[in-house]
N, C-alpha and C positions, 0 to 999 in steps of 0.2 A: 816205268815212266822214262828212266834214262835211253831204253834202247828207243822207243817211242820219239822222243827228242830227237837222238841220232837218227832216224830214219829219217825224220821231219829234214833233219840240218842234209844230211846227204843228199835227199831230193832237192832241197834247195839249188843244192851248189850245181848236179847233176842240171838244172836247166838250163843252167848257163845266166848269162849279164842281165839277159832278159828280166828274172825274177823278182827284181827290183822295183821296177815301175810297174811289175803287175803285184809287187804287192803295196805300192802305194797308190794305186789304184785301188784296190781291194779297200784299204783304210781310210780314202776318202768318198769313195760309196757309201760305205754302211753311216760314216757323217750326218751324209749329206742325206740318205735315205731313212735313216732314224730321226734325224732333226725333222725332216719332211712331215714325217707320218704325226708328231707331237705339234707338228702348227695348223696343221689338216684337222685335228681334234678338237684343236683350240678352235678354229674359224668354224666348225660345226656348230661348237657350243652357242659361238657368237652369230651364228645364224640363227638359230631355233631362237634365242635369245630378243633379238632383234624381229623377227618373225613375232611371237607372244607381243612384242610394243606395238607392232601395225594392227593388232587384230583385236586389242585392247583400247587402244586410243581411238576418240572418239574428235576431237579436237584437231583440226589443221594449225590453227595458230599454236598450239601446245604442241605439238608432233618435234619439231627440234627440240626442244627443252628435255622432254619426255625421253627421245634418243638419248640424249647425252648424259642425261641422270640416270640413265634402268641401263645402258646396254654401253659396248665398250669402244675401240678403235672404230669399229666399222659402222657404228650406228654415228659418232660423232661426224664422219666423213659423210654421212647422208645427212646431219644436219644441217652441216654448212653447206650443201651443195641448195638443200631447200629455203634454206637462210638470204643466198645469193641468189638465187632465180629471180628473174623480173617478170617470166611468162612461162608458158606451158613450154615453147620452145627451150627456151632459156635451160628449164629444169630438167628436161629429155635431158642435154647435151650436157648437164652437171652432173646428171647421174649417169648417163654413160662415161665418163671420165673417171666416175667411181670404181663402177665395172673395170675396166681399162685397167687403171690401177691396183685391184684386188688380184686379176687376172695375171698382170705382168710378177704379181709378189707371190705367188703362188705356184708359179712356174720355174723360180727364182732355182739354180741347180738343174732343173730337168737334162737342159743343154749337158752339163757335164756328164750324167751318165748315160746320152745319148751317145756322147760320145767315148767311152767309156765301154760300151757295145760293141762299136765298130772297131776301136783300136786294141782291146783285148787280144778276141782273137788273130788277129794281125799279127800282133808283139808276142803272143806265144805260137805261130806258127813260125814266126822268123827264129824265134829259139830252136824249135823242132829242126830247122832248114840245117841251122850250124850246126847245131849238135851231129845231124848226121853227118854233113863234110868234117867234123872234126874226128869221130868214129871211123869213117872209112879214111882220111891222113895218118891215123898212126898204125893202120893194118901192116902195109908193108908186104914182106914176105913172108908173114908168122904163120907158120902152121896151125896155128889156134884161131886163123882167122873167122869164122865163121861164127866161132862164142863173141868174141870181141865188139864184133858189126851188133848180132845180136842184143848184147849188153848196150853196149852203146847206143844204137836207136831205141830202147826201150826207155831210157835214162832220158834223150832228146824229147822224146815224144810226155812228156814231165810238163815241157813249158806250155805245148798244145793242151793240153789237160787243166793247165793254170790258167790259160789264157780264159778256154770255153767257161770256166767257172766261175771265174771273175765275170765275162761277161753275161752271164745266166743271171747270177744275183745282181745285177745291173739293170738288167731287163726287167727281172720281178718288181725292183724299186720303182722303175721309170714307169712299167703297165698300171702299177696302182695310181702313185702319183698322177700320172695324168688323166687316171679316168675321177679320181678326186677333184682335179680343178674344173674339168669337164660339170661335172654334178655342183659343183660350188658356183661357178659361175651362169650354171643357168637357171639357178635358186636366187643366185644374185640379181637375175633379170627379170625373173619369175615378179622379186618384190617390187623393182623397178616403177612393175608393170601397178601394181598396186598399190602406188605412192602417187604415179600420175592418175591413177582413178580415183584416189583421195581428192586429188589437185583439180579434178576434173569435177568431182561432186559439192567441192567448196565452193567452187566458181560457176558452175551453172554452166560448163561450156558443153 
C-alpha cells in the first residue's frame, strides 16, 4: 500500500501545477454527477407517482386536491398551475411553465461538466506541453541525455492522461444525465398533454 501511495504521490507531482485543478475537477464531477443520478431517481418515482393520480382520478374539480395529497413537489406545481387557469389557454401556458421549470432544475450542473469536457483535456495537455520544455531545459550537455528526455516526457505526458480521464467520466455523467432530462421532460409533456384533455373533456370544448 505504501509503495502504491508513493507511486500515486510521484505521479502527482510528475504532472506538474496542473494536477490540481484536474483534481478538483475530478471531485466536483462525481458531486455534481452522483447528486444528479439520486434526483433523477427521485423525479422518476414522482412521475410514475403522479402518473398513477391522472389515470386514477376521475374528477376535474378533485384533480388539484388529489395532486397534492397522493403525490409530491411536482404534482403540487400542476395543482396550482390548474388551480390558476381561467381557460384552456390559460392552463397550456401554466403547465408549460411547469415544464420550463422542471426542465431548467433538472439540467441544474449539466453546464459544469460540460464544461468540465472541454477544459480537461486542455489543462492536462498544457501540463504535457511544460513538462516537456521542462525535460528538455535541464538536458544540457549530459551524456545521459536521451534517458532524461525520455523519463521526463513520460512523467509529462501523466497530466494528458489526467486530463482525458477526468474528462471521460465527465462525459459518461453529462451523456446520461442529459438523456435523463430528455426522457423526463417529454413524460412531463406527455401528462401535460392529458390534463388538457381532462380540461377539454370537463368542459365540452
Amino acid at each position: 500500500m505504501e509503495v502504491s501511495m508513493s507511486s500515486i504521490a510521484h505521479l502527482f507531482v510528475a504532472g506538474g501545477f496542473v494536477m490540481y485543478p484536474l483534481v478538483i475537477f475530478l471531485l466536483f464531477t462525481l458531486m455534481i454527477g452522483i447528486e444528479r443520478i439520486f434526483l433523477y431517481r427521485k423525479f422518476t418515482k414522482d412521475l410514475r407517482r403522479f402518473n398513477k393520480v391522472l389515470e386514477k382520478n376521475q374528477s376535474w374539480i378533485m384533480l388539484p386536491s388529489v395532486l397534492e395529497r397522493d403525490t409530491e413537489e411536482l404534482g403540487s406545481l400542476f395543482a396550482r398551475a390548474i388551480r390558476n387557469a381561467k381557460n384552456y389557454n390559460g392552463l397550456e401556458n401554466r403547465l408549460q411553465d411547469v415544464v420550463s421549470y422542471a426542465d431548467e432544475r433538472l439540467k441544474r450542473g449539466l453546464s459544469w461538466l460540460s464544461m468540465v469536457v472541454t477544459m480537461a483535456p486542455l489543462l492536462g495537455l498544457l501540463g504535457t506541453v511544460l513538462g516537456m520544455i521542462r525535460a528538455f531545459s535541464v538536458v544540457g550537455g549530459d551524456i545521459g541525455a536521451p534517458t532524461i528526455i525520455t523519463g521526463g516526457v513520460s512523467e509529462a505526458l501523466v497530466a494528458t492522461a489526467t486530463g482525458l480521464t477526468v474528462a471521460i467520466i465527465a462525459l459518461g455523467f453529462h451523456s446520461y444525465c442529459a438523456a435523463k432530462v430528455n426522457d423526463s421532460v417529454a413524460t412531463l409533456e406527455h401528462e401535460c398533454g392529458n390534463i388538457l384533455d381532462a380540461y377539454n373533456e370537463e368542459h365540452d370544448i
